[in-house]
N, CA, C and O of each residue as an XYZ file, in Angstrom:
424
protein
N      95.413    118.558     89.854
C      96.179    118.328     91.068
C      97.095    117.129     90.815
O      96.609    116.161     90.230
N      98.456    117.101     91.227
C      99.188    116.191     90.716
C      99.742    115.375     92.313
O     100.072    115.941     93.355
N      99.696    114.144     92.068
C      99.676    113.375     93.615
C     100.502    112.803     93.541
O     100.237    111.962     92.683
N     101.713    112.612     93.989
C     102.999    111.513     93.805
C     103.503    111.074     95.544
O     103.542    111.856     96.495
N     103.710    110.183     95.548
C     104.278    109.131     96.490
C     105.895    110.182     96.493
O     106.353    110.481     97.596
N     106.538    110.597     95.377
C     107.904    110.893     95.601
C     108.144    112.079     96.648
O     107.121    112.448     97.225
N     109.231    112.680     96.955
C     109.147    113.753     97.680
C     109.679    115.317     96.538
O     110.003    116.450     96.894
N     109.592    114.834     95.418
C     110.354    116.161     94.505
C     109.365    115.415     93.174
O     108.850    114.301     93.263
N     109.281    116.187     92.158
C     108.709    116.517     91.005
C     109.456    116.356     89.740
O     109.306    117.322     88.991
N     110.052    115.621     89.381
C     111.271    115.586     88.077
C     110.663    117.274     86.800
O     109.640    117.528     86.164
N     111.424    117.677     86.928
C     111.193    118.612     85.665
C     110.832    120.381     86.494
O     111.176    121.491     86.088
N     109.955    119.965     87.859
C     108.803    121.035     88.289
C     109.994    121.733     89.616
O     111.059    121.184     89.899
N     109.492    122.995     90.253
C     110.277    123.285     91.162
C     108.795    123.812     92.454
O     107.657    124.228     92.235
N     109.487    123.551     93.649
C     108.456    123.490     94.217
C     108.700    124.913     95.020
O     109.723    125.020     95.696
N     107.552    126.246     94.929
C     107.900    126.739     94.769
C     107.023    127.672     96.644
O     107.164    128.821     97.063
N     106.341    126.664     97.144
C     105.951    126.996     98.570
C     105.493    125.577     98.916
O     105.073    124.684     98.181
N     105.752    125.631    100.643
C     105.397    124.092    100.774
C     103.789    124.802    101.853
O     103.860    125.866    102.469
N     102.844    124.143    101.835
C     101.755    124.779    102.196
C     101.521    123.956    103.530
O     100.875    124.440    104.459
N     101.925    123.039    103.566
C     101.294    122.341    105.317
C     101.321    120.501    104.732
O     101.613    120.146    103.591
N     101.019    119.789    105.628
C     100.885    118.392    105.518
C      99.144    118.141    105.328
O      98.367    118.887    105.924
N      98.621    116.983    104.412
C      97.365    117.495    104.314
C      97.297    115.805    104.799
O      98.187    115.038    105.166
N      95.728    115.614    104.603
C      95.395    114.071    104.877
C      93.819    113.838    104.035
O      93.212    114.657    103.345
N      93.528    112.743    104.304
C      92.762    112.078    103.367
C      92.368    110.454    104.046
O      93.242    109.589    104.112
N      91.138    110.243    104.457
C      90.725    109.137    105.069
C      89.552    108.513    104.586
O      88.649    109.318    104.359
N      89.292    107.357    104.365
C      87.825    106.717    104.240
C      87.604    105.230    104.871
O      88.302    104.225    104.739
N      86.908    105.345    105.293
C      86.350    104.180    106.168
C      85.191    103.325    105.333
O      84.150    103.958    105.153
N      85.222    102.253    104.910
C      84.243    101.530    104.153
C      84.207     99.996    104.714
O      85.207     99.369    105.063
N      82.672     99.442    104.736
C      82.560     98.517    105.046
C      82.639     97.369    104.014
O      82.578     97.571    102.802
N      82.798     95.975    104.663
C      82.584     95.382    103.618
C      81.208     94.587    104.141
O      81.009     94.806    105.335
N      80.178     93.682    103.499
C      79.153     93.727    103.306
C      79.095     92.034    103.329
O      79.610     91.558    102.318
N      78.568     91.031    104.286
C      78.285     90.034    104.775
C      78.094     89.074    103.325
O      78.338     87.889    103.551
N      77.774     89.314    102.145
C      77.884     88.730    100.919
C      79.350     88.765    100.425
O      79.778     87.699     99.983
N      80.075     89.692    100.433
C      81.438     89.903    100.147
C      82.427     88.674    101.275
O      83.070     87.679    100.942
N      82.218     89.194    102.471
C      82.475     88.121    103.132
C      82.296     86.744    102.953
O      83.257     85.985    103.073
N      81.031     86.282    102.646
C      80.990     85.020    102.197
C      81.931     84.458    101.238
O      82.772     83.573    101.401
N      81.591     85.226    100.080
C      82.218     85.058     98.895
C      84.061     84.934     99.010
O      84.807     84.105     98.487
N      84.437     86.311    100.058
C      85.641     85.886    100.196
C      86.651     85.071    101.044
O      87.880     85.129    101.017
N      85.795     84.259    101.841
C      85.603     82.865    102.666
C      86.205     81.957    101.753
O      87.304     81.401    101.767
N      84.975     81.915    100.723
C      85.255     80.524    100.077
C      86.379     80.707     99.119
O      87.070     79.708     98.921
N      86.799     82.201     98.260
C      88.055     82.533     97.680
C      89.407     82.205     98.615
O      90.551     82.105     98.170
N      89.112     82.098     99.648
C      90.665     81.801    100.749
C      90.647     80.258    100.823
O      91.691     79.608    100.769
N      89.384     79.673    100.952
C      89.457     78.477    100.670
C      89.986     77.430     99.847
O      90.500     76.343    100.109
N      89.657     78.201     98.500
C      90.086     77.246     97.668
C      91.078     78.109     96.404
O      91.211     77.777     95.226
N      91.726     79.378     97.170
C      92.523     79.836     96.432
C      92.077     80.838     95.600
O      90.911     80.920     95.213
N      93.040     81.674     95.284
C      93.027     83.160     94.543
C      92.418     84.267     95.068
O      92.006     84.286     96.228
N      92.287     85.597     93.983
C      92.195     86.393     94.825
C      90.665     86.749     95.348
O      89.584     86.251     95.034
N      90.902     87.488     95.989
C      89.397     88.118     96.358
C      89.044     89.297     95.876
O      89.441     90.340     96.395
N      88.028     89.259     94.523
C      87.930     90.179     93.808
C      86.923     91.590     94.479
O      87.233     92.764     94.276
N      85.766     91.178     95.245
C      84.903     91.865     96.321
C      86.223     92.981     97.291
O      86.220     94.182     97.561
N      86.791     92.342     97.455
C      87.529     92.953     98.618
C      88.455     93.502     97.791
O      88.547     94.606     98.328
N      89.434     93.544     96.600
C      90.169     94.005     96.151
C      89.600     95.740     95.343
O      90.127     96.830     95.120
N      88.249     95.093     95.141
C      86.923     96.499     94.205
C      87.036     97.691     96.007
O      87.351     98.864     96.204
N      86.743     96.948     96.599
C      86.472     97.735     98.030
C      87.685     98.518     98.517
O      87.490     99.668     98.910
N      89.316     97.849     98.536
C      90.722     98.592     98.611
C      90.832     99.570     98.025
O      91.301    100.564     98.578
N      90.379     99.587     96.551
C      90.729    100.280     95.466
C      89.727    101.450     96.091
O      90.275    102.495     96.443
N      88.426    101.341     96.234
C      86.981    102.604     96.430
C      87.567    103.248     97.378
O      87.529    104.468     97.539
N      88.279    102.250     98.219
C      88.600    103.226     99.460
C      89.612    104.387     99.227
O      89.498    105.604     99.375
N      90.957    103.359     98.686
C      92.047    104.471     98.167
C      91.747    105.750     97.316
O      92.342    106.827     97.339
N      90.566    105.325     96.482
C      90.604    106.483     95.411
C      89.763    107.233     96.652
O      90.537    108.176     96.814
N      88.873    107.416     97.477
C      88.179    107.886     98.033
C      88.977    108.573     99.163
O      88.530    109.700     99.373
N      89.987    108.254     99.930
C      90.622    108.940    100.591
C      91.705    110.084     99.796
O      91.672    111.271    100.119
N      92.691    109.550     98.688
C      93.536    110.201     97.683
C      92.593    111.530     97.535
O      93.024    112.520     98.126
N      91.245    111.694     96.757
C      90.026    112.325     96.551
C      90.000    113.708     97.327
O      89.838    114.887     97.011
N      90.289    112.852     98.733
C      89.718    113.654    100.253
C      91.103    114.503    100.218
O      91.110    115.674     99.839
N      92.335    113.790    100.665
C      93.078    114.958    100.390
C      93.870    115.859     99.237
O      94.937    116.450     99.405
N      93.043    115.807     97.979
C      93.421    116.369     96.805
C      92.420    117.779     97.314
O      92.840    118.930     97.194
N      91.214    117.486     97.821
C      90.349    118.440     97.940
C      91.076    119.228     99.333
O      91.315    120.436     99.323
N      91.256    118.693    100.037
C      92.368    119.436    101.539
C      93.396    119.992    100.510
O      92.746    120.920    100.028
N      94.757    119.996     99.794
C      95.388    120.509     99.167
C      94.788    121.831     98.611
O      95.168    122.943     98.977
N      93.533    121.539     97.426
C      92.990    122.619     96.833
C      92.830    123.422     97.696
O      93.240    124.547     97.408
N      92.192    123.247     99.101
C      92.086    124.563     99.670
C      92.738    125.143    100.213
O      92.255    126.030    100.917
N      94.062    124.963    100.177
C      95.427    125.883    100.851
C      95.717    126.336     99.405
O      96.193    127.471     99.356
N      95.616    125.976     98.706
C      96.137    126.711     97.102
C      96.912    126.074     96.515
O      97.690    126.695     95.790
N      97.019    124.551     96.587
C      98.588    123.962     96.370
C      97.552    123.727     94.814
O      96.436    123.950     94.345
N      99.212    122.969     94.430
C      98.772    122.346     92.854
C      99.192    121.051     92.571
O      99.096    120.543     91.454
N      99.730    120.417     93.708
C     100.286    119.553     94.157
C     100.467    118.677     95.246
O     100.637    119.362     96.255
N     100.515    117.294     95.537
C     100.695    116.925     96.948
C     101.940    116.040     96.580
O     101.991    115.774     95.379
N     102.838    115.586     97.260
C     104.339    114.925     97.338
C     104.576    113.951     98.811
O     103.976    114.024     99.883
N     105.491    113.202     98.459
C     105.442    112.459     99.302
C     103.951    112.107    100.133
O     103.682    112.371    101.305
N     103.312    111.596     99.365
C     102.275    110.918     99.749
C     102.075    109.288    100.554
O     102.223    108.381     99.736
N     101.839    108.910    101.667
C     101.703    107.826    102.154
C     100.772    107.190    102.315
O      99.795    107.814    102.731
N     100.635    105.989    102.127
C      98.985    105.581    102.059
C      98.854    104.011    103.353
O      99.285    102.982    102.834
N      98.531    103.895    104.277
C      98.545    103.307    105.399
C      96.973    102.676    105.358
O      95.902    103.281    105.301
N      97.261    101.176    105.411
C      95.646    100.472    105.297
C      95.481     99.910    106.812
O      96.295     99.522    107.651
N      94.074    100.038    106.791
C      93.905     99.251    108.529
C      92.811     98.589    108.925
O      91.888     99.402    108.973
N      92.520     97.716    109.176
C      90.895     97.247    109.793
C      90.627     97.754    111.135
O      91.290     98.038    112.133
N      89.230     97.761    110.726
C      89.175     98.203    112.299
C      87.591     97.332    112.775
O      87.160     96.269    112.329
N      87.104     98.068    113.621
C      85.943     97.355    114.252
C      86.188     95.973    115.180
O      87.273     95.391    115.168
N      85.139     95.557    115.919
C      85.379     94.385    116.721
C      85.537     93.248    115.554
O      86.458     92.464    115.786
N      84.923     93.047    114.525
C      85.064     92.269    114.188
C      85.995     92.346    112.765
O      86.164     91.416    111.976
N      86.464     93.506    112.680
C      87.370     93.891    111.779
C      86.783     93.873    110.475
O      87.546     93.607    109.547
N      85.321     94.153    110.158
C      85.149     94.302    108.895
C      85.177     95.559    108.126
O      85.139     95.455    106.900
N      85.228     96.523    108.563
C      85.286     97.565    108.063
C      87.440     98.150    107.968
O      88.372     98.089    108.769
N      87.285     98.622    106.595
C      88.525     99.045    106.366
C      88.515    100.526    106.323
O      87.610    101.304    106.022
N      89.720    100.727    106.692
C      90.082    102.322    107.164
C      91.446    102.175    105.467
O      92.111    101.215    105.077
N      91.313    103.685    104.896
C      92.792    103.929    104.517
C      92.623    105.091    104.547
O      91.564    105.682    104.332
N      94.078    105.727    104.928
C      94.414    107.286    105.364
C      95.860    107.549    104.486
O      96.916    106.918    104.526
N      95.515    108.596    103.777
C      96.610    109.300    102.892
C      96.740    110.237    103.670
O      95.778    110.647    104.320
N      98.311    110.927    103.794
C      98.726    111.849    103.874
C      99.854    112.365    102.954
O     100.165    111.472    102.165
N     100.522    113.407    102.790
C     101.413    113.970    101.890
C     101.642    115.560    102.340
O     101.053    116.125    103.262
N     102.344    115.964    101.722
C     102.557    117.902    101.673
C     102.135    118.355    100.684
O     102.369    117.965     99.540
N     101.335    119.403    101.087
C     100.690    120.149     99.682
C     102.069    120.866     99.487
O     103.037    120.986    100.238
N     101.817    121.303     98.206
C     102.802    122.002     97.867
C     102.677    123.493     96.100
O     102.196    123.073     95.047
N     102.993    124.452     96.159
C     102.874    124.951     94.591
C     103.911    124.779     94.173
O     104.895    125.048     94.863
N     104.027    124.296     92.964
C     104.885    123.963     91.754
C     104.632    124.741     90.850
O     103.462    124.986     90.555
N     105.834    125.391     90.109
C     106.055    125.324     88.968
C     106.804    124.986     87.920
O     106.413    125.229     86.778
């Protein structure tokens, strides 16, 4: 399955557009992480806990709608958007939601 941010394929022709798909994961982060990335804001650089957790999430939503694509038949998703968000009262838990157009290429 091939996933691009662009809206066209250099080389490929797109040859049905199948629907808009999506892709979401919600992950917490974990009262040790927090600590840890307390004292990283404190005294500077990055926050490696929370940067491992962005990444789990992204690949984990991307994941979600590669598998939504497969099941319309695409071979492809395009123009893909990826939108980060906190949520909860106390905002520890992170949301990211991909969307894009499936699409068949050849």
């Amino acid at each position: 399955m091939l996933l691009t941010t662009t809206p066209s394929i250099e080389g490929k022709k797109v040859t049905s557009y199948l629907g808009v798909v999506t892709g979401e994961a919600i992950i917490g982060a974990n009262l040790f992480k927090d600590i840890f990335a307390s004292i990283t804001d404190i005294v500077g650089g990055r926050s490696s806990a929370y940067e491992k957790v962005l990444r789990e999430a992204k690949e984990s939503a991307l994941q979600e709608l590669a598998d939504n694509a497969l099941k319309l038949g695409a071979n492809a998703v395009v123009g893909i958007d990826l939108d980060y968000e906190t949520i909860g009262h106390s905002g520890s838990m992170l949301m990211v939601s991909a969307n894009g157009t499936a699409v068949k290429i050849s």
